[in-house]
N, C-alpha and C positions, 0 to 999 in steps of 0.2 A: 504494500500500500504506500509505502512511503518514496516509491520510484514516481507516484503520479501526484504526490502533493509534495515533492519535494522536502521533506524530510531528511534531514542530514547531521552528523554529528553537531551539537550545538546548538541547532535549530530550534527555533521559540515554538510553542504549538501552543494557540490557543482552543481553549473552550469557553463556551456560553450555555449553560444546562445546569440544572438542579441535577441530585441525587439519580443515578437510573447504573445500569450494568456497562453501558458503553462507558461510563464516567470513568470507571475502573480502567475499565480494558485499553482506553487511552493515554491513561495514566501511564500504565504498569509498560505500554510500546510503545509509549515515549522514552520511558527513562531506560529500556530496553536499547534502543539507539540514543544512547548519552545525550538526550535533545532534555528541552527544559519546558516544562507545563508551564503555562501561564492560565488557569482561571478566573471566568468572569460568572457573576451571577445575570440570570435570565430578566429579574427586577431592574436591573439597570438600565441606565439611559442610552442610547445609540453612540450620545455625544460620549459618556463614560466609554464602551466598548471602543470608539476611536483614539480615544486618545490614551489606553491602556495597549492597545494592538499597536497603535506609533511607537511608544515609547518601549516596549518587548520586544518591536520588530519582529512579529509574528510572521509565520510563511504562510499560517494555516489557520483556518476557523474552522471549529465543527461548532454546530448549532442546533439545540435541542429539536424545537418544532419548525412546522413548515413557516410560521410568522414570523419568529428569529432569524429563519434561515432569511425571509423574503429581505426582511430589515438593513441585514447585514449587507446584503448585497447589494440592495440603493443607497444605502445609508454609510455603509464600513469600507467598505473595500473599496470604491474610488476612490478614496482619502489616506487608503492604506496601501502605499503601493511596495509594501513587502508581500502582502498577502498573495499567494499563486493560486490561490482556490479554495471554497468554502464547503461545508457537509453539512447532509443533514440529517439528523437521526433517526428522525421519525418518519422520511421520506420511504415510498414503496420501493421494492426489490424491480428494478431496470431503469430506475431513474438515474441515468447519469451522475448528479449528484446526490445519490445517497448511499448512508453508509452502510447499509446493507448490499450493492451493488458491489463499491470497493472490496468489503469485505469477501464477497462471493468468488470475484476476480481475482483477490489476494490467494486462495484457497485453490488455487488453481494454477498458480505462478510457483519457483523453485523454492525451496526456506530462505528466507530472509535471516542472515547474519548477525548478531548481536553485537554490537559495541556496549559493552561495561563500561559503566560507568566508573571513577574512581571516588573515596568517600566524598574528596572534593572539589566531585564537581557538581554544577549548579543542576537541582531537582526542580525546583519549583520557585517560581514569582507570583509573591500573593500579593496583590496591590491592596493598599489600606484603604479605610473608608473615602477619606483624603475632609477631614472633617475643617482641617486648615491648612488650604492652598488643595494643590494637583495630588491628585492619589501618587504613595511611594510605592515600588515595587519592591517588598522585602525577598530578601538573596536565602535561601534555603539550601543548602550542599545539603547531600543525601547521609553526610553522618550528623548535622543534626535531628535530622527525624531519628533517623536510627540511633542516638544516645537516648532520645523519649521513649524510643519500643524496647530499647535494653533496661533503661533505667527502670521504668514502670514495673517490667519483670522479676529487677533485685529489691521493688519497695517490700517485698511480702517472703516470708521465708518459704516458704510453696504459693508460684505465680497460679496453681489453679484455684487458691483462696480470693484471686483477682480476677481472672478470666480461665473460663474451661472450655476444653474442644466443643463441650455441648451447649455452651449458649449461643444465646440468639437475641438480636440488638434490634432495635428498629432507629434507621438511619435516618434521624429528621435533621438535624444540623448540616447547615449546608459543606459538603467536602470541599468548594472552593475556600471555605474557611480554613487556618492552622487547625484548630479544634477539633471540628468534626472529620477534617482529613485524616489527622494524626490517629488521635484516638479512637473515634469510629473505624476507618476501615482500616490503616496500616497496623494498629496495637491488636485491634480484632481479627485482622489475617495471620498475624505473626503467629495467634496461639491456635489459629483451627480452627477460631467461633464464627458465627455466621450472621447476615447482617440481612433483616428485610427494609425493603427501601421502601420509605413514608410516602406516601403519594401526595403530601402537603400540609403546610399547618393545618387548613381547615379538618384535614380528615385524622389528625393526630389522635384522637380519643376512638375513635371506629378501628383505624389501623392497630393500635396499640392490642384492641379485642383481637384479630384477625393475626395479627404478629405472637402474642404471646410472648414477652424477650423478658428474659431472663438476667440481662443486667441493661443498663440504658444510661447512656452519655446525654447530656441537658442544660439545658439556661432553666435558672430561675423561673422566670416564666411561668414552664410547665407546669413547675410541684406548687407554684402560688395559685394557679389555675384549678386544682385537686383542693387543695386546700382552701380557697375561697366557697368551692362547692362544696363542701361538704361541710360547712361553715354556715353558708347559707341556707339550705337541706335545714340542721338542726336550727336554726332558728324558724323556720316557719311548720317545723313537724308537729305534730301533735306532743302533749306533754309526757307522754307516757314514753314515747319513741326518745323524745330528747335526748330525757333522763338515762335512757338506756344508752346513748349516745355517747352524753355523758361519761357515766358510769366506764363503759368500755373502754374509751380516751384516758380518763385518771389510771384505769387499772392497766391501761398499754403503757402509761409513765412509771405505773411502780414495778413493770414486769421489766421494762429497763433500765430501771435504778437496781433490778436485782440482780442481771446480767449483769451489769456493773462491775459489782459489789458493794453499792451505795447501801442499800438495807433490803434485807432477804422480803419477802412476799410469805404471809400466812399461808396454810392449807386450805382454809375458805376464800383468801385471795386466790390462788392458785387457780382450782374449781371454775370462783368465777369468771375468772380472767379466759381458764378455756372455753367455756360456754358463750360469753361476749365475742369473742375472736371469732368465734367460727360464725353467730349470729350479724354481727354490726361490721369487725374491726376487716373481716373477710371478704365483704360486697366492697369496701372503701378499693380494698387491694385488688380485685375485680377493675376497679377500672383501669390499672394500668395491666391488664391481663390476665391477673391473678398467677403468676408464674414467676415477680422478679425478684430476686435475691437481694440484689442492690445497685443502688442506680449512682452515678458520679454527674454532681455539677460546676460549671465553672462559667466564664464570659462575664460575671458581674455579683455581686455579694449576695446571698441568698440568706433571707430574714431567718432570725435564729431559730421563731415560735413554727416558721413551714418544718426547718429541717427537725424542729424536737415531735413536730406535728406526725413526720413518715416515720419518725420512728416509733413514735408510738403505737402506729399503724403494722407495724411488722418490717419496714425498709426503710432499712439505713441506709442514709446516702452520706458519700465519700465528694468533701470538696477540696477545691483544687484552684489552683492559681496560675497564672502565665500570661504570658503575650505572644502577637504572631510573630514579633521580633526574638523569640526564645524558642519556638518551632511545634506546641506551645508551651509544654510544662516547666514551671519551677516547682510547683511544689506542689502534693498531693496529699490527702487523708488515704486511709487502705482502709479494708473492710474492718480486719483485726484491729487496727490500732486507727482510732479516730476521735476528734473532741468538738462535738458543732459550734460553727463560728471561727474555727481554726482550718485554716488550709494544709495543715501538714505538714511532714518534711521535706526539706529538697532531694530531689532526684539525687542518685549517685553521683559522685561528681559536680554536681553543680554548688556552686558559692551562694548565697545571699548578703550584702553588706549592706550598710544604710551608712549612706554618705552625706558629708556635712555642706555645706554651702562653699566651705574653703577646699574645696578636694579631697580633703581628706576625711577617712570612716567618721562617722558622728560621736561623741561620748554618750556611755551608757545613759540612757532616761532625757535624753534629749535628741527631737523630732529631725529627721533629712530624708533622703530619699532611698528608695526601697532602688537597691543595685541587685546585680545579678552576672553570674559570669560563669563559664565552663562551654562542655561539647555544644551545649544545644542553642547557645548564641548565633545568630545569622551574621552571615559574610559581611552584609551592609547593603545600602538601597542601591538600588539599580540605578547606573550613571547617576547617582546625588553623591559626591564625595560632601559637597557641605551638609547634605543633612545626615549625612554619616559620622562627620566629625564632630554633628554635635552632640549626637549620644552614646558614640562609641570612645573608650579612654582607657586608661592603663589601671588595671585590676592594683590591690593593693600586692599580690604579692611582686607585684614589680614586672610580670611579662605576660598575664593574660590581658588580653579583653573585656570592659568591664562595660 
């Protein structure tokens, strides 16, 4: 495929698509041939897709639907004249441009050769929201992902206490993100697990029945959305239901204060703590499938009374912290060892410092800024050495990157 779209060692390839299998599959033959993803979301503007495809110097567009695809091509591509030809995903089998066609054609041509890539060379450009000034294209080498899928694996003394071959995820975060790319599909293929793909926010609660996943990567968002329902549920229930609602919720908080080992649970706590579960606390876990063990959130702080909320419920969730400039993880809660409200430890290898206004670390109990340094720090923005230079600097031990 890559002889008719021009595909070549280094080569930009962009996409425009949510979540679906081709996402993957472009991914994994791109970096197959040492070329470098560039990711665009479908919500974005044309004028965004232009001047993210200029500045990657794209050869290539694939494009979810046939609307994207139309867009792209009165819209993108005369402005883009790196671009040698667009796809499109959703297009039928004999349409010239789609990628079912290439596909079928490729399948039928000699094996195509691999170029390995090395740890450092460039995997992926995730361009930022660009909330001030032009979206950056942060630099992603393939061993900072891969210090995120190694680190994650040494947070827990058995990785299948974090992910097992037999789970199953439902992939709502977008993989043009660090986030959802990392952790959702690369952390979840690393170990075997399987990932069914959300057909959309709106359809998140309907999927989540149909998926059944058994751990689930998330924003905020979601568990606030659980928990405003079922918030709002008990406030206009009948009194008798409340109360049992109630009751259930308190006895979910001292079943894990007892797990803990905050303070043990009676024999008649016990009892009715089993009875509540299986009556109230069990329909709650029902709506994210009834099947998930534990879910990890990250993208923005998630309120303490949601996360003491899932737990009370039976799912604990593991939060976690990063940026797309870290690839994404600094730091994460694990299933076993977690404290709500706290992000966790750092990943192996990675540093955390809090530095002071004069360069150097801040003194203990006095405020700077949340630093960070190790494998999973990005190269730097794509052609910006100045906005490079101004948040990248010399680590305290004298020769990292900080």
């Amino acid at each position: 495929m890559h002889f008719h779209l021009g595909v070549q060692e280094y080569s930009k390839v962009g996409i425009i698509a949510n979540n679906r299998w081709e996402w993957a599959a472009i991914a994994a033959a791109t970096y197959s041939l040492n070329a470098t993803l560039v990711p665009m979301y479908e919500a974005q503007l044309p004028t965004d897709w232009t001047y993210i495809t200029n500045d990657a110097e794209c050869c290539v567009l694939f494009c979810a639907s046939q609307d994207i695809y139309d867009r792209a091509v009165k819209q993108v591509v005369p402005q883009t004249p790196s671009v040698k030809g667009a796809v499109c995903l959703d297009a039928a089998l004999g349409e010239p441009y789609a990628f079912a066609t290439l596909m079928d054609e490729a399948s039928k041509g000699d094996e195509v050769s691999v170029v390995a890539p090395t740890p450092d060379d460039l995997a992926n450009l995730i361009y930022t929201s660009g909330t001030t000034g032009k979206p950056k294209g942060v630099e992603l080498i393939h061993s900072n992902t891969i210090s995120n899928v190694y680190g994650v694996r040494q947070m827990a003394d058995d990785v299948h206490d974090f992910i097992r071959e037999s789970d199953r995820s439902l992939a709502f975060l977008p993989w043009a993100h660090s986030y959802g790319q990392t952790c959702e599909l690369w952390v979840s293929m690393a170990h075997g697990s399987s990932s069914g793909i959300c057909r959309g926010v709106p359809f998140i609660l309907e999927d989540l029945q149909m998926v059944k996943p058994t751990v689930l990567f998330a924003v905020p968002t979601l568990h606030k959305k659980i928990y405003d329902g079922v918030h709002n549920l008990m406030e206009s229930a009948s009194p008798i239901r409340k109360r049992l609602m109630q009751k259930a919720l308190a006895l979910g908080r001292k079943n894990v204060n007892d797990k803990n080992g905050v303070k043990s649970m009676s024999m008649l706590e016990r009892m009715q703590f089993k009875a509540l579960d299986k009556i109230v606390l069990s329909k709650i876990r029902d709506r994210f499938g009834g099947k998930l063990r534990h879910g990890f959130v990250a993208g923005a702080a998630c309120p303490s009374e949601v996360i003491n909320f899932l737990d009370d419920i039976g799912i604990p969730i593991c939060e976690g912290y990063g940026l797309t400039e870290t690839s994404p993880i600094i730091a994460i809660n694990t299933p076993l060892e977690r404290s709500p409200g706290y992000v966790g430890k750092t990943l192996p290898g990675v540093h955390v410092v809090i530095m002071g206004e004069n360069g150097f670390p801040a003194l203990p109990g006095v405020e700077g800024e949340i630093c960070c340094y190790g494998p999973n720090v990005m190269r730097g923005y794509y052609k910006n050495q100045k906005a490079t230079d101004e948040v990248i600097s010399l680590a305290p031990d004298g020769t990292s990157r900080l």
